[in-house]
C-alpha positions in Angstrom: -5.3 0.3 11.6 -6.3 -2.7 13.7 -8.8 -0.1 16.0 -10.4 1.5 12.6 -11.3 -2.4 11.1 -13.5 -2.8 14.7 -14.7 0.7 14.4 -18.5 0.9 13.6 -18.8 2.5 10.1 -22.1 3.1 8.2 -21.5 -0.2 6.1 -20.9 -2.3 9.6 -24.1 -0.4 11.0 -26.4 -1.2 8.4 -25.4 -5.0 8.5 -25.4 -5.4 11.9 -29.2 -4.0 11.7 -30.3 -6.2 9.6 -29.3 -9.2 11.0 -30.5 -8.5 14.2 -34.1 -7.5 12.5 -34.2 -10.9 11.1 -33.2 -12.7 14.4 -36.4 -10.9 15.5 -38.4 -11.6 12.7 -37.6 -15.1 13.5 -38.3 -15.2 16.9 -41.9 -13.8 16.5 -42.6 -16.1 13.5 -41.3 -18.9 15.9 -42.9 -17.3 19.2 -46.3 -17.1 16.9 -46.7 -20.9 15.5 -45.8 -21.7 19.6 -48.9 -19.6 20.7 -51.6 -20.2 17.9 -50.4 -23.6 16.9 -49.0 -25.6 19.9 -49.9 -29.1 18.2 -50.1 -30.9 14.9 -53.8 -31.1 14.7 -56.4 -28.4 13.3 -59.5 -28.6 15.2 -62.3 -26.1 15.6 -62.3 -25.3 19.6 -66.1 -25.2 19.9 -66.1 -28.5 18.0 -63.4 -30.2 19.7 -64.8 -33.5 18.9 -65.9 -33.7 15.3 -64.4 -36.2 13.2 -61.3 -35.8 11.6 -58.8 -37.5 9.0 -55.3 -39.0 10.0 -52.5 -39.0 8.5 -53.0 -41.9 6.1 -56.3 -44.5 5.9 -55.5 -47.1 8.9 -56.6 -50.7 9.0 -58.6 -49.4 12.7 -61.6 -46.9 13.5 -61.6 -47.7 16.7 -59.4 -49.0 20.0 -60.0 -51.3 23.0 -57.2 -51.2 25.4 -57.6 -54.2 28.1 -55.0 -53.0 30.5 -54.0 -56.0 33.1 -53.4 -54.0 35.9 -50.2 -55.4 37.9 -48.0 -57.2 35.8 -49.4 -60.4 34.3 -46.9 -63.2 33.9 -46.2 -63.8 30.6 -44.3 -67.3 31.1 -47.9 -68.5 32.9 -50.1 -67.6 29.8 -48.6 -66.5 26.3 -44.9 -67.5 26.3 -44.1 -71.0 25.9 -40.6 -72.4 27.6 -39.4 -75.7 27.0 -36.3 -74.8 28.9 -38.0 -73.5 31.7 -39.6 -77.1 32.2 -36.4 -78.7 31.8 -34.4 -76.5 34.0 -37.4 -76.5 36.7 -35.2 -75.7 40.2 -31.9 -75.2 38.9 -30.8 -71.3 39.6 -31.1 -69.2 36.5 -28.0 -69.8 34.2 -25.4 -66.5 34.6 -27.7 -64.9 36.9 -27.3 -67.4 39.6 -27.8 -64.5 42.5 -30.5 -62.5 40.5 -31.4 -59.5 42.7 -35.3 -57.9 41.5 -37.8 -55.6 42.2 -38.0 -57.3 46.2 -35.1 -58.6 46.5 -32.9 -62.1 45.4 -34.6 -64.4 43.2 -35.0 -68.4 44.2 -34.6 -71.4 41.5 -36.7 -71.6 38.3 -40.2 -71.9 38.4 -41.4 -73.7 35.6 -45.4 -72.8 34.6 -47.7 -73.3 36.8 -50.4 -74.6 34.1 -49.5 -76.4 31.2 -49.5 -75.3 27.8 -50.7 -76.7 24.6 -51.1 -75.9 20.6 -54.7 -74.0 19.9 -56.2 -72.7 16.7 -55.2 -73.6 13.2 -52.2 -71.7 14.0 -50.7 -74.0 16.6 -50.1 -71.5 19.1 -49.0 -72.8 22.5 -51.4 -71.1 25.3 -51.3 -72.0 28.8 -54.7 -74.2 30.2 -55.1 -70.9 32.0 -57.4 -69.5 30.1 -59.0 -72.1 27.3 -61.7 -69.3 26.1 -59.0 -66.8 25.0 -56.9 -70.0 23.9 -59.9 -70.8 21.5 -59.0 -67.1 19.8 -55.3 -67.3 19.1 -56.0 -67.5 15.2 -57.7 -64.1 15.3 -54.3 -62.8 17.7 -50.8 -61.5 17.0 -48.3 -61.7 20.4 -45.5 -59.3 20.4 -43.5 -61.4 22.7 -39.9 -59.6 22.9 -41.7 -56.0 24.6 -39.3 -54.0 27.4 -39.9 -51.2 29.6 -38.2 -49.0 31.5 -39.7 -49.1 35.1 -39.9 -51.8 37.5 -42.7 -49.9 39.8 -46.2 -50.3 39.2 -47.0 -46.2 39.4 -44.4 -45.3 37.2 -44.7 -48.3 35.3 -48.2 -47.7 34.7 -47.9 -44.4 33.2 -45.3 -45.3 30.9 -48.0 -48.1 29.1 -51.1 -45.4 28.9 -49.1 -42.1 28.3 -45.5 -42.9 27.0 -43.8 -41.5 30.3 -43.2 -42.9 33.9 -44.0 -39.9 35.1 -47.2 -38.1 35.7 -49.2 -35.1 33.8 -48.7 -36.7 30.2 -51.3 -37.3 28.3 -53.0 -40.8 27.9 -53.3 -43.2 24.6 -56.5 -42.0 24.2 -56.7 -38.8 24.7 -54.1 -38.6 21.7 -56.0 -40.4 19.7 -58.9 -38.2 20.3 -57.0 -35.3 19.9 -56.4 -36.4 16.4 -58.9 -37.7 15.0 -62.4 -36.6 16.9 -64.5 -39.4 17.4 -68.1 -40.3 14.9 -70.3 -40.2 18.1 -71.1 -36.5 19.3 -72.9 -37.4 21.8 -70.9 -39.8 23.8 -67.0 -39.2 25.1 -64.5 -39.6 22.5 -61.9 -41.3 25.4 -63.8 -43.7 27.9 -62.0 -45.8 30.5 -63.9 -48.4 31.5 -62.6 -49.3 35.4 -62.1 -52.4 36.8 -65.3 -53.0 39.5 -63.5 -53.8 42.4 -61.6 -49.9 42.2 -58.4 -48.3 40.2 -55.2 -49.1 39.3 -52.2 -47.6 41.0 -51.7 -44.4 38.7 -55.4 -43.8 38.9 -56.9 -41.4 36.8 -53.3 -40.6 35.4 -54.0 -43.1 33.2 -56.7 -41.6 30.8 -55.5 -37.6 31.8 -55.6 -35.2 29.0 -52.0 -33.8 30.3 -51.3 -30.8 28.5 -53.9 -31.6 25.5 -57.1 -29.3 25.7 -59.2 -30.6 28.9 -61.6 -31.4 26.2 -59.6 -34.5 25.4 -59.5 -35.9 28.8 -61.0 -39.6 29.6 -64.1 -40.1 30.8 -64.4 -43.1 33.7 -67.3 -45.0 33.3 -68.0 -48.5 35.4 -70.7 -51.1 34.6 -71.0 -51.2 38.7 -70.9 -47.5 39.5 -74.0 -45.4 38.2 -73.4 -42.3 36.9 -74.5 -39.3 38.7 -76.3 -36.3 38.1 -77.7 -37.2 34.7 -81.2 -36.5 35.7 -82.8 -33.4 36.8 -83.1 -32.8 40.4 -86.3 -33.9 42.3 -89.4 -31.3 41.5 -87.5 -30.3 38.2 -89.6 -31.2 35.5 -88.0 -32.3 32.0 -89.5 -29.4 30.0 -88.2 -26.8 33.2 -85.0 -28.6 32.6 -85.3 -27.9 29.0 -85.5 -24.3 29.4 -82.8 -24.2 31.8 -80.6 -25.6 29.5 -81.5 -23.4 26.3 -80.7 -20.5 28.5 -77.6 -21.8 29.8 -76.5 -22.3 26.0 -77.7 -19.0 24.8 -75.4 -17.5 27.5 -72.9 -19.9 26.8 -73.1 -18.9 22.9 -72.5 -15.1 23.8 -69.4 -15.8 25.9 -68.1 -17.9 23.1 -68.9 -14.8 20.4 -67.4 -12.5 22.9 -64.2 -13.9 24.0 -63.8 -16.3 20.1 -59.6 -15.9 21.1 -59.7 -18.5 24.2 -59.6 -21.8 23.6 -59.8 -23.3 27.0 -63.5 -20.8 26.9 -64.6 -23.1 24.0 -63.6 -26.3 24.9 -65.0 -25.8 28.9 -68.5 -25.1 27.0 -68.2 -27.5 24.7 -67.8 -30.3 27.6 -70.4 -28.7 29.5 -72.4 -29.5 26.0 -71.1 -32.9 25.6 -72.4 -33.4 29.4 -76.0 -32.0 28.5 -75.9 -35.1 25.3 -74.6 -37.5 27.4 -78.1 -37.1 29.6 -79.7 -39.1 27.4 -77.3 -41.4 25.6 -75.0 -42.5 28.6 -78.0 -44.1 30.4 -78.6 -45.9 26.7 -75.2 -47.2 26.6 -74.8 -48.2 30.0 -77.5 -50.7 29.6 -75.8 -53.4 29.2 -78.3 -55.8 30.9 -80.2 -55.0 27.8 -78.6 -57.3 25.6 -80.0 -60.8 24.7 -79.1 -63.7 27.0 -76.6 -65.7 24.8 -74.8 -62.6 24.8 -74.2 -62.3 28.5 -73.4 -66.1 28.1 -71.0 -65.6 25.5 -68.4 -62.9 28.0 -69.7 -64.8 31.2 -72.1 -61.9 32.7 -74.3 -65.0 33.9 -71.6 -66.4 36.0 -72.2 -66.8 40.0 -68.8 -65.5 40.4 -69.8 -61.5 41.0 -66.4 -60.3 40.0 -66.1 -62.0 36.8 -69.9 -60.9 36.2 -69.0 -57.1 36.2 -66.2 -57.4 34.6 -67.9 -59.3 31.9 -70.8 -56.4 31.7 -67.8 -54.0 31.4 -66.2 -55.7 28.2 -69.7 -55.5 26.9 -70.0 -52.1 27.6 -66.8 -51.5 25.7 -68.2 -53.3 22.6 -71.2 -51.0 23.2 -69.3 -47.5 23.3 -67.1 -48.9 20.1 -70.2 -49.8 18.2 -71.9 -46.3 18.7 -68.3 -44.4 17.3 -66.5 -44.1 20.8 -62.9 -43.8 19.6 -60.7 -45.4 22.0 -62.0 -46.9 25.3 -59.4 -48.4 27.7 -60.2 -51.3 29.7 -59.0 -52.2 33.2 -58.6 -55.4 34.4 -57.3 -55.7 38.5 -57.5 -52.8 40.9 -54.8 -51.7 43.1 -55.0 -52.9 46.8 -51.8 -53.1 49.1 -50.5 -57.0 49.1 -52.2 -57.6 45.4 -55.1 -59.3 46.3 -57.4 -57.2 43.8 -54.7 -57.2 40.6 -51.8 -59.6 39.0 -49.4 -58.4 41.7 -48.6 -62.2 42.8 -45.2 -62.0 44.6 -46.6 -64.4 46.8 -49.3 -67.6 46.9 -49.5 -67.7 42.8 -51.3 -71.0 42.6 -54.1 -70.0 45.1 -54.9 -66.2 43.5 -53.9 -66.4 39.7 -56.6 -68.8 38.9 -59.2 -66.4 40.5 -57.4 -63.9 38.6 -57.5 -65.6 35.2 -61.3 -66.7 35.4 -62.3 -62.9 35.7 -60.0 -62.0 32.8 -60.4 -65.1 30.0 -64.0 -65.5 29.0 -65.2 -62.4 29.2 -62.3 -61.1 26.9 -62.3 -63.9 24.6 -66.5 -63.3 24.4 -65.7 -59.6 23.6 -63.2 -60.5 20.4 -65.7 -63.2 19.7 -68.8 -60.5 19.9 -66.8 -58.1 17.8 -66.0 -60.7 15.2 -69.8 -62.1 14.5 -71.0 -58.4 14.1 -68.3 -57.5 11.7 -66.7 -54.8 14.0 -63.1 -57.0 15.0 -61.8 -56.0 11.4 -62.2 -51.9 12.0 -61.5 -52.8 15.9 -58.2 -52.7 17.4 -57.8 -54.6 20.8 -55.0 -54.6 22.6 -54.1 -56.5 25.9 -51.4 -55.0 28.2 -50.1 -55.2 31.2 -47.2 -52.7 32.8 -44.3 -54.8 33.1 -43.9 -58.8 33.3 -42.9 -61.4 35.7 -39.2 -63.3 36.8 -39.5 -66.8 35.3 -38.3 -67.7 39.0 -40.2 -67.8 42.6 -38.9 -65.1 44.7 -36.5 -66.6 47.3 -38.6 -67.9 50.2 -41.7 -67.3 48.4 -44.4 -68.1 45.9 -44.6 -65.6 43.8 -43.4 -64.3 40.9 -41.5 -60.5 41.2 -41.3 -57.5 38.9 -39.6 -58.1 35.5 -39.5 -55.0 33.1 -37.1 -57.3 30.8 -39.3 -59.1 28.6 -43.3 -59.5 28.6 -46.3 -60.0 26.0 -48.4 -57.5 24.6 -51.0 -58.9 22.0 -52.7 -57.3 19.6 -56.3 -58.1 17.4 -58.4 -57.4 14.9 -57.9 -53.7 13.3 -55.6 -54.4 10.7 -53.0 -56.5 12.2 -52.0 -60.3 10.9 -53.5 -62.7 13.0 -52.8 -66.4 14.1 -49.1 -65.4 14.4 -46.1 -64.3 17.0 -43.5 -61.7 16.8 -40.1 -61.5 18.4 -39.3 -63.6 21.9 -37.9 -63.6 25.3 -34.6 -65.6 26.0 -34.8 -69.3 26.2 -36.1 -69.0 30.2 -38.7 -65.9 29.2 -36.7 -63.4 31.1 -35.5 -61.0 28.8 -36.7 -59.8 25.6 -34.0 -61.0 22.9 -35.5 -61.4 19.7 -36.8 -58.6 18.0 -36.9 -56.7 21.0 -39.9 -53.9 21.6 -40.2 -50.8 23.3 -43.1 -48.9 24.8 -42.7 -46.3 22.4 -42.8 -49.1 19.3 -46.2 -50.7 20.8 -47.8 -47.2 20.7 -46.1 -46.1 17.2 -48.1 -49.4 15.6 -50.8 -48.6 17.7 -51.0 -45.2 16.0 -50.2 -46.2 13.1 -53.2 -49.1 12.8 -55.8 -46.1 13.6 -53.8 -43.8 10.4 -51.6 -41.6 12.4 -47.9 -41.0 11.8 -46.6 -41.2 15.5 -43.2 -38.5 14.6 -46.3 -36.2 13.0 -48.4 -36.4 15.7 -47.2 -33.9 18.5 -48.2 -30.9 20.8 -46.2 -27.9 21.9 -45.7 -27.9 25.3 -43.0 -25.8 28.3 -41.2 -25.4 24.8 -40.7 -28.9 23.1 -43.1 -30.5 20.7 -44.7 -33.8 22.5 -45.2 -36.9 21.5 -46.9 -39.6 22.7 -43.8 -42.0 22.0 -41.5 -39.2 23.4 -37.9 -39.1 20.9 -38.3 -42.9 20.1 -40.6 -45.7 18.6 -40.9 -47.1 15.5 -43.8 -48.9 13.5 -43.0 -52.9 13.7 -44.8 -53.4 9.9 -44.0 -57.2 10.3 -47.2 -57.4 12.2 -49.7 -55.3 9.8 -52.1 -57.5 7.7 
């Protein structure tokens, strides 16, 4: 009786069959979103770049990330510590022994510049930088953000692509992916690099990753012409002309002939975006066009040559923003072994942050500033980064401040956010975040979320998981949106 129950009979047969055609039905309907799908965003491939809606209307248009490259110390310039002036040379309390990035830690080092209240809102900011001082009513500081790498590669990647590792797609080039940018004739992404090189991760910081190539950064530099826009010597404008209508009309045919690849569509439409941006990248890049209080407002006047570019570099960001660029990134310090180029003080702080700090503070604060008077600060999100912070002790033997992923500043401006105001804290000696403590992943959820994008929404199939750009985790911290 038992061997008849397990015998296949016509009844078993016919269920058996039609479970295993829905498993396949399922498969292929799961197989098929995978393939013509693979992310949350419908966009036309030969029109990667038009303009699209987010998920909700956002208090932001537009993005400026100024990235620190580094680590800046946050217990030098945003976070003020009573107790780390009144424990000045003691060891730290319960980490006595404190072993870091390089090594033990030495006593407390109280800040190496004083602090005092600016703005209406009373904000303590260190003498560091009085210009951006002067703007602290238009600035929220998330105070209490964490990371999760002590290294300034992997460390890096995690602040511009939500991963410490590499081949993950950049802030911007999510953005872009989602929402198109207003300018078709200029790059949707632009990083703007520091003049005196890179940072660390490199280009890995604006990649496109797995997104379409079409979403990819473009690196632009004030200091670093861009080549190839004109047509070779003996090539007239109107030869080049023709040369380009034919290249298009051969271009269009391929595009009608093969209208199933993507990756056909986007490569032509770059190669179309790099035909536009003949003409309005040499525009744009002009930035010793503006009027003279201008320059004189972010410092591109100065003597000092460094602070100079890098002041023609924030106005070129206000530029690209101004003309519909979606999200331009912003890099402040280039990567040199021993730090010399970047925050990377682990040694001889007073003598190189100052040199540091001059480069960075007017020509930022003259950027918010600029943005402000022309009405663009309010549809304008800024952000100022940096990849992890600093040990509110000298390391031992040394000068210099090491790695701390614990507890650093972020701040945010403009683009819907509440202003004059500071969220969340390190402990009492600015080493670890403690109050109101922020992830990676919850700074770039906000982020998304100021520009009108739900961050869980916003995702792209990829070696068989849907991506995000804040991975599993992150939420929006609403406290801090006007």
């Amino acid at each position: 009786m038992a061997i008849r129950d397990h015998m296949l009979c016509r009844r078993n047969f016919l269920a058996h069959t039609g479970s295993g055609l829905g498993a396949i039905a399922l498969t292929h309907l799961l197989q098929s979103g995978a393939d013509c799908g693979e992310g949350s965003v419908a966009f036309d491939p030969t029109d990667p770049f038009a303009p699209r809606q987010g998920h909700y209307r956002g208090g932001a248009e537009n993005v400026i990330v100024v990235f620190c490259a580094g680590a800046l110390s946050q217990v030098d310039f945003w976070e003020h510590k009573p107790e780390l002036v009144r424990f000045h040379g003691k060891p730290l309390p319960g980490n006595e022994r404190l072993i870091s990035f390089q090594g033990e830690n030495g006593a407390l080092q109280q800040p190496l510049w004083k602090f005092r209240r600016r703005g209406a809102c009373g904000k303590m900011i260190s003498d560091i930088v009085p210009h951006l001082g002067g703007c602290v009513d238009d600035i929220c500081f998330l105070h209490s953000v964490y990371t999760k790498s002590s290294t300034h590669g992997p460390g890096e990647n995690l602040m511009s692509t939500g991963f410490n590792r590499e081949g993950y797609p950049g802030m911007g080039s999510w953005v872009s992916y989602a929402l198109g940018t207003d300018n078709q004739d200029l790059p949707a992404f632009v990083a703007i690099e520091d003049p005196r090189g890179t940072p660390q991760s490199g280009p890995n910081n604006w990649t496109n990753g797995f997104l379409p190539a079409a979403f990819q950064g473009s690196a632009f530099s004030t200091t670093r012409p861009v080549e190839h826009l004109q047509p070779p010597p003996g090539i007239s404008a109107e030869a080049n002309r023709k040369v380009l209508h034919a290249l298009n009309r051969l271009n269009e045919g391929h595009r009608q002939n093969f209208q199933g690849d993507s990756d056909l569509a986007a490569r032509i439409s770059s190669y179309e975006l790099a035909a536009r941006m003949q003409l309005s990248v040499p525009e744009v890049m002009r930035v010793q066009s503006e009027p003279a209080h201008i320059k004189k407002l972010y410092g591109a006047d100065s003597k000092n040559r460094v602070k100079a570019d890098f002041a023609s570099n924030c106005i070129l960001a206000r530029r690209l923003v101004e003309r519909g660029t979606r999200f331009v990134q912003l890099f402040n310090g280039a990567y040199a072994s021993g730090g010399r180029l970047n925050w990377d003080t682990h040694n001889s702080m007073p003598e190189l942050v100052p040199g540091h700090a001059e480069v960075l503070d007017q020509p930022v604060a003259g950027l918010l500033k600029d943005l402000k008077q022309r009405g663009l600060l309010e549809k304008t999100l800024v952000v100022c980064c940096t990849e992890f912070g600093r040990m509110p002790m000298f390391q031992l033997g040394n000068t210099g401040r090491d790695h701390n992923p614990e507890g650093f500043t972020v701040w945010f401006a403009g683009g819907g956010v509440r202003s004059g105001m500071s969220y969340g804290a390190t402990d009492a000696f600015g080493y670890k975040a403690e109050e109101k403590p922020l992830s990676i992943h919850d700074v770039h959820a906000t982020m998304l979320h100021l520009v009108g994008i739900d961050h869980e929404r916003l995702t792209y199939y990829h070696n068989g998981l849907q991506r995000r750009l804040t991975d599993v985790h992150g939420r929006v911290v609403h406290d801090v949106i006007a």
